[in-house]
C-alpha positions as CSV (number, residue, x, y, z in Angstrom):
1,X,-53.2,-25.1,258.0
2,X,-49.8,-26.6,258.2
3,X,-47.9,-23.4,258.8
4,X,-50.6,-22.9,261.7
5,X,-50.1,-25.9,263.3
6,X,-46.1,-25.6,263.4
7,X,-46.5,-22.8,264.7
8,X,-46.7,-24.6,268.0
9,X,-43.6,-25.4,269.5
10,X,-44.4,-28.8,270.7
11,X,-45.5,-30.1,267.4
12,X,-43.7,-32.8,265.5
13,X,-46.8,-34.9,262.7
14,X,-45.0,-33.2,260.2
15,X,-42.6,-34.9,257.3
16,X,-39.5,-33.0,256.9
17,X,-38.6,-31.9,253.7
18,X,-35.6,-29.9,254.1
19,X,-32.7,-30.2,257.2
20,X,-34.1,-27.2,258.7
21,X,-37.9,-28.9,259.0
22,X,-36.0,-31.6,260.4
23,X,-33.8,-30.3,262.7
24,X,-37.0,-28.3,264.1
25,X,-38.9,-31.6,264.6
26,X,-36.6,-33.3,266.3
27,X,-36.0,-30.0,268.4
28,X,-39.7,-30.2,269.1
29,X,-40.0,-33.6,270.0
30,X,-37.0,-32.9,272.9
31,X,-39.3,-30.3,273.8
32,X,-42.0,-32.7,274.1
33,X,-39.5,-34.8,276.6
34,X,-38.0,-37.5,274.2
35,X,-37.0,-40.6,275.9
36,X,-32.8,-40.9,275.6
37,X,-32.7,-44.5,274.3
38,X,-35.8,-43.3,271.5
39,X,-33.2,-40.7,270.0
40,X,-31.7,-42.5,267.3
41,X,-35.0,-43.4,266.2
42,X,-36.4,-40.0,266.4
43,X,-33.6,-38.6,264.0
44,X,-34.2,-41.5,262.0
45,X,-37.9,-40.4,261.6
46,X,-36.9,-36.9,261.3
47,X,-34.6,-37.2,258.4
48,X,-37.0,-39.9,256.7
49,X,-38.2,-37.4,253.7
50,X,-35.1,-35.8,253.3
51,X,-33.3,-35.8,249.8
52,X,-28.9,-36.7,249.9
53,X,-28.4,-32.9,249.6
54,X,-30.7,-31.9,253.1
55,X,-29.7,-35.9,254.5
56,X,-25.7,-34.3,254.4
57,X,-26.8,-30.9,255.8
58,X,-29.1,-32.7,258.5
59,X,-26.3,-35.3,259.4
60,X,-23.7,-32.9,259.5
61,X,-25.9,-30.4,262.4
62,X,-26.3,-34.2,263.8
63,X,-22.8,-34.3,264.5
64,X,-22.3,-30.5,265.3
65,X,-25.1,-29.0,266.6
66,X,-23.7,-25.2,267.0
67,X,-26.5,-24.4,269.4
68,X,-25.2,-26.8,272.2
69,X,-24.4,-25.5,275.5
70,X,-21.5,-27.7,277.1
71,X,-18.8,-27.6,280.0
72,X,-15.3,-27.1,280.3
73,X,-13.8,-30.2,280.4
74,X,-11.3,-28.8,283.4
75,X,-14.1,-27.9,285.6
76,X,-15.5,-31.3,285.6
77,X,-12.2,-32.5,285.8
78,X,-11.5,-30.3,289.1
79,X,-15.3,-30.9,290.4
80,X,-14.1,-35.2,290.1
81,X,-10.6,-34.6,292.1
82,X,-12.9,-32.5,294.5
83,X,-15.4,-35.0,295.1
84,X,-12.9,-38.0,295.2
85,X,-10.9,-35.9,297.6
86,X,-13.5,-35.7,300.0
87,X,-14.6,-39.4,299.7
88,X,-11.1,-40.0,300.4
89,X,-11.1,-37.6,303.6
90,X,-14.6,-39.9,304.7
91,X,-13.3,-43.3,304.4
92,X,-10.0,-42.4,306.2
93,X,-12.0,-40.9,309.2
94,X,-14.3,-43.6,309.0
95,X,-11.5,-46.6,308.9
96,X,-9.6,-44.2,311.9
97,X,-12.7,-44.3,313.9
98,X,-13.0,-48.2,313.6
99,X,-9.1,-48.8,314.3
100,X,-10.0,-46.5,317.1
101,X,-12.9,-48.6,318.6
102,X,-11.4,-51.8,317.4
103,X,-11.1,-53.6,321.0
104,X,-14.8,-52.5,321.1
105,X,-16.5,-53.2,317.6
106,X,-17.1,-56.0,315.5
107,X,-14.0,-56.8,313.7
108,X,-15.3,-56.9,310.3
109,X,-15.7,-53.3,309.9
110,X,-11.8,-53.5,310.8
111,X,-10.9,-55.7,307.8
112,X,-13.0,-54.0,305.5
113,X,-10.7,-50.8,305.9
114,X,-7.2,-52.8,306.1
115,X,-8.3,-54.3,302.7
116,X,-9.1,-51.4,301.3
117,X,-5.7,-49.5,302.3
118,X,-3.8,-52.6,301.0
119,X,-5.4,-52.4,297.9
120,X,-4.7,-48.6,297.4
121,X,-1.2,-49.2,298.6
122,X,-0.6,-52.0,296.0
């Protein structure tokens, strides 16, 4: 009956026995929408009935898990100098606008934008 219930991707009331069991319970319970700050707890609970011999094999996929899917560190890199360029281009045409209106407007808009280009200068 076991082998039919884990058949079921979303299960996880099963003890692990070997890093493979384990590694499939915890990717079950991810399935299942496992809370971020409950991870260390889950692997905890999913490497609970494992001997030393699975425990190294299960830590070690712990550490590098060859099925994960990341990003080029240069794209987020170039996405960052993209996005701070164009909070850049926003604040300068917002501060230009206010220097603009400045007989006109309330002066601490003014400030706010000569502090802030002092503090960039500096």
């Amino acid at each position: 009956m076991e082998a039919v219930r884990r058949a079921n991707p979303k299960y996880t009331n099963f003890k692990s026995r070997t890093a493979v069991d384990a590694v499939e319970q915890f990717c079950n319970m991810q399935r299942n929408g496992l809370n971020a700050m409950r991870i260390p707890e889950a692997l905890i609970e999913c490497a609970a009935g494992l001997c030393d011999r699975e425990m190294d094999l299960f830590e070690t996929w712990i550490v590098n898990p060859s099925d994960v899917k990341g990003m080029d560190a240069a794209v987020i890199g170039a996405q960052n100098l993209a996005e701070h360029e164009r909070l850049v281009r926003e604040h300068d045409i917002k501060c230009a606008h206010t220097l603009k209106n400045a007989g006109r407007a309330d002066p601490a808009p003014l400030e706010a934008c000569a502090d802030e280009k002092v503090a960039e200068m500096e």
